[in-house]
C-alpha distance (Angstrom), angle and dihedral (degrees) to the residues before:
residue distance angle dihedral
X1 . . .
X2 3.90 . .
X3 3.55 125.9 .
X4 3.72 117.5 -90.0
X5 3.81 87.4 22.0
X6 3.77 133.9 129.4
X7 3.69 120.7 -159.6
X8 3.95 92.0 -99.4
X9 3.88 88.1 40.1
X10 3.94 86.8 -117.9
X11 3.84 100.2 128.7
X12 3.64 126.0 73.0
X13 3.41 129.8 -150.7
X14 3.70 114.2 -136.3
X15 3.92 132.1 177.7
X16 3.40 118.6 -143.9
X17 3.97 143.9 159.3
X18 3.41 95.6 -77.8
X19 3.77 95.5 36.7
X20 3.77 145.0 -91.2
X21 3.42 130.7 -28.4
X22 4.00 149.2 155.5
X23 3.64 117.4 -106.5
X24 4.32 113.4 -170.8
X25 3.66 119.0 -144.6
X26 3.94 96.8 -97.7
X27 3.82 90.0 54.5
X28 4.33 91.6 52.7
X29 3.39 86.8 44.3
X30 3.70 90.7 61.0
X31 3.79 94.4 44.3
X32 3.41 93.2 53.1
X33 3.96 91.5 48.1
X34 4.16 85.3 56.4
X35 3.62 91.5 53.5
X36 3.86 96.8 96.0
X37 4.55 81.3 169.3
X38 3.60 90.7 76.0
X39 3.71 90.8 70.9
X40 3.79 96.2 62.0
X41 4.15 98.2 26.6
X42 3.43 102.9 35.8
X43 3.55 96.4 35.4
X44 3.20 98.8 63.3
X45 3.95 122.7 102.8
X46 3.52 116.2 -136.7
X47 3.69 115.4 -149.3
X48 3.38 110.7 -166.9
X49 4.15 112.4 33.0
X50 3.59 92.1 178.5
X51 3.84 97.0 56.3
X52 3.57 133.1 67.4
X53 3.94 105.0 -162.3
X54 3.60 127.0 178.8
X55 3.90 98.7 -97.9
X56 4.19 84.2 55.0
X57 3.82 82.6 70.8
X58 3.99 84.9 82.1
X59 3.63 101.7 60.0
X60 4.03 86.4 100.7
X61 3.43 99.9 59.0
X62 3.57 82.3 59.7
X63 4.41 90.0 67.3
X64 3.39 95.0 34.3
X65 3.53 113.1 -78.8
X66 3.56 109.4 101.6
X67 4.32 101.3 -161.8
X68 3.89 114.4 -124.2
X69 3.71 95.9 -105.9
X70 3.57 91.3 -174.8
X71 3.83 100.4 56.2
X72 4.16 80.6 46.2
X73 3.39 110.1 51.8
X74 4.23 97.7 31.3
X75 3.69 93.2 40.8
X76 3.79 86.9 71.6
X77 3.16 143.9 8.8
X78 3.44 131.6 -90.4
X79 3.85 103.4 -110.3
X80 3.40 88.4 51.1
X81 3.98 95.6 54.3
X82 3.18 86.7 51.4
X83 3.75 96.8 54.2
X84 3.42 88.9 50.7
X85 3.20 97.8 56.6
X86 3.93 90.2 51.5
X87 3.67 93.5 56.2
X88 3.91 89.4 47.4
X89 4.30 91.2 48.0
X90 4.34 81.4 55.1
X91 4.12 98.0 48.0
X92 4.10 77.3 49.3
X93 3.26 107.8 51.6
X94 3.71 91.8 58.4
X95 4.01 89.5 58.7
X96 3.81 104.2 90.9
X97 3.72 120.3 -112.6
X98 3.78 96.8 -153.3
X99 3.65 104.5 48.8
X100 4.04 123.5 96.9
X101 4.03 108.0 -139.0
X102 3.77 92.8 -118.6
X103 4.12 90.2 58.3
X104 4.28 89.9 43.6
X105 3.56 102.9 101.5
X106 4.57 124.4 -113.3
X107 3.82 85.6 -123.1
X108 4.02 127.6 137.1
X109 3.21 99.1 -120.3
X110 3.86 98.2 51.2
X111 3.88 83.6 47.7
X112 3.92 99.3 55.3
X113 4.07 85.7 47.2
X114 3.75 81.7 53.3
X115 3.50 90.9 51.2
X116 3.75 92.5 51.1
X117 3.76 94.7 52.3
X118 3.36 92.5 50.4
X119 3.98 102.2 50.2
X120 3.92 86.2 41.7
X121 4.15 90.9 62.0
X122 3.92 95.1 38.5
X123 3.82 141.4 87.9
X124 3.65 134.7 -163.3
X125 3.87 111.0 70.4
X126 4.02 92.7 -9.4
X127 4.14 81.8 60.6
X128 4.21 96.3 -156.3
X129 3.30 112.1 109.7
X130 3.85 100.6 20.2
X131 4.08 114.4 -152.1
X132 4.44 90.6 28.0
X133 3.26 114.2 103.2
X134 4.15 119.1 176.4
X135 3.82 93.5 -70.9
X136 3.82 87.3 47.7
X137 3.60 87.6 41.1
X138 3.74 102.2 48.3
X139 3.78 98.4 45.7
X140 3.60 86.2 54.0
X141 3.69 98.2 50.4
X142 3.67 90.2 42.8
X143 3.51 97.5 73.6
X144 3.64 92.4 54.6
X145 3.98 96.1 48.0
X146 3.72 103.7 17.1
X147 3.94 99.0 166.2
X148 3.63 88.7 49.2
X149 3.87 114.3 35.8
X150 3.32 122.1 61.1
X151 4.11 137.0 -143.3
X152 4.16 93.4 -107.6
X153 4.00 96.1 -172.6
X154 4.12 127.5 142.6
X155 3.97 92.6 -81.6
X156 3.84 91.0 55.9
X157 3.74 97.1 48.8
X158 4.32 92.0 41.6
X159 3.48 89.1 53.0
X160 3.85 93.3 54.9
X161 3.94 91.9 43.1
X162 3.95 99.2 -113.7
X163 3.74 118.1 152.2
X164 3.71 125.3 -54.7
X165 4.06 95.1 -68.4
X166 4.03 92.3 -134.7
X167 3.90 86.2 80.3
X168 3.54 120.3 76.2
X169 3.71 119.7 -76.5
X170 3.84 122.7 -121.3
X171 3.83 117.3 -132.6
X172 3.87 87.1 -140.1
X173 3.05 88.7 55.2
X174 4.23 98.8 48.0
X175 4.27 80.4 60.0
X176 3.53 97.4 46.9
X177 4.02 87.3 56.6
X178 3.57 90.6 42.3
X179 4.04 87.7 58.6
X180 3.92 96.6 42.4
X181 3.93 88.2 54.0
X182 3.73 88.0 48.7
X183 3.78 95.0 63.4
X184 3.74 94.5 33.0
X185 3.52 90.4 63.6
X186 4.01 90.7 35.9
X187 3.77 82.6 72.7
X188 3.75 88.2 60.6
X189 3.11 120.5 45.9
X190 3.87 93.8 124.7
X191 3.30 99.0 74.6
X192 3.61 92.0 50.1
X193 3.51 89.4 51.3
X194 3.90 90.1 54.5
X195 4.28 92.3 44.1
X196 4.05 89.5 51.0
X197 4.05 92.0 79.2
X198 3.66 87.1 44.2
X199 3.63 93.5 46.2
X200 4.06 87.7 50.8
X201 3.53 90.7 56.2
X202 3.75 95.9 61.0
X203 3.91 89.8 47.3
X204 3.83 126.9 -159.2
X205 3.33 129.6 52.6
X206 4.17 87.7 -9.3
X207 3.98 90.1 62.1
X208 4.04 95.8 48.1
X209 4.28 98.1 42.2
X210 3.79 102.6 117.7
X211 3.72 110.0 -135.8
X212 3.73 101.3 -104.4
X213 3.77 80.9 63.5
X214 3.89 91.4 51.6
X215 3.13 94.2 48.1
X216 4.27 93.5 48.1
X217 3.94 87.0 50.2
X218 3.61 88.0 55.3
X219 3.39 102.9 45.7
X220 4.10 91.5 41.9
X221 3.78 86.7 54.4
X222 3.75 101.9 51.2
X223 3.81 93.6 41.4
X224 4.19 96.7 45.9
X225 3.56 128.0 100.8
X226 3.66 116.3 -103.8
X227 3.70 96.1 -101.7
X228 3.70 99.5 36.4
X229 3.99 124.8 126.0
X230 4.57 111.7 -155.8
């Protein structure tokens, strides 16, 4: 049997900021049904996956973390946003739109394109997107691949015991996460299978969330404080 399995494939295993622990179907279903955000994240329709345009810049805001706009757009000017931005749309459209994160293969070369995407949506000493760090970064890149990218914010990298989250984050670090959660939830994907139907039943934006964005919602909503808003 897989880890974070039950014999019926009805419990899943979730790492949060307090630690691990099994969460049935009935119990994500409520979670999910809490999580007023997916509404006005998740429900939004990208149009253009293979482009990041200026107005995509806002897709945080939408989870929470609103980017400084005025550190972005007077920090630099705007030809070189823009080229930015170009450079990022070409490291993305080499990420595949059709493949779940748990079915992307651990290989180098996937990795270093990783890497790329990463550094091309970030700040601080990568200097592209200035005010975004990973959390930024991630829910921003999200929307663009949302079976493959995950939300990277300071629940997801307590949970799986990185360094004290203050500090600043190290892209090689954001892809190594991003592979660990791909084979945790590799080991799975029955329960997944089993929450789909349920998910349908509930319609949109429940029935479309991929399950690297289940399994985020869960692990945001176990590990936030009471009053907190993703």
């Amino acid at each position: 049997m897989n880890e974070g399995q039950s014999a019926s494939g009805a419990t899943l295993e979730i790492r949060t900021t307090s630690g691990s622990c099994g969460v049935s179907q009935d119990e994500a279903l409520r979670l999910l049904g809490r999580s007023e955000f997916v509404h006005w994240y998740d429900g939004i329709v990208d149009r253009d996956p293979a482009t990041l345009s200026p107005i995509d810049l806002a897709y945080p805001a939408f989870l929470d973390a609103v980017p400084d706009f005025k550190v972005l757009l007077q920090g630099q000017p705007w030809i070189e946003l823009e080229s930015k931005l170009r450079r990022a749309s070409g490291v993305l459209a080499q990420i595949p739109t059709d493949r779940d994160l748990m079915d992307w293969p651990d290989t180098q070369e996937n990795r270093e394109l990783l890497l790329s995407l990463y550094r091309s949506c970030l700040g601080g000493d990568n200097g592209n997107l200035l005010g975004f760090g990973p959390a930024r970064c991630t829910k921003l890149l999200h929307k663009k691949r949302p079976r493959l990218v995950p939300i990277l914010d300071s629940y997801q990298l307590t949970a799986w015991d990185y360094p004290d989250p203050a500090r600043r984050w190290r892209s090689a670090e954001m892809v190594e996460l991003t592979f660990r959660l791909g084979k945790h939830l590799a080991t799975q994907r029955s329960f997944f299978s089993e929450l789909r139907p349920r998910l349908a039943e509930r319609g949109a934006p429940f029935d479309s969330l991929s399950e690297l964005r289940i399994y985020d919602i869960i692990v945001y909503q176990l590990s936030r404080p009471a009053s907190g808003n993703h």
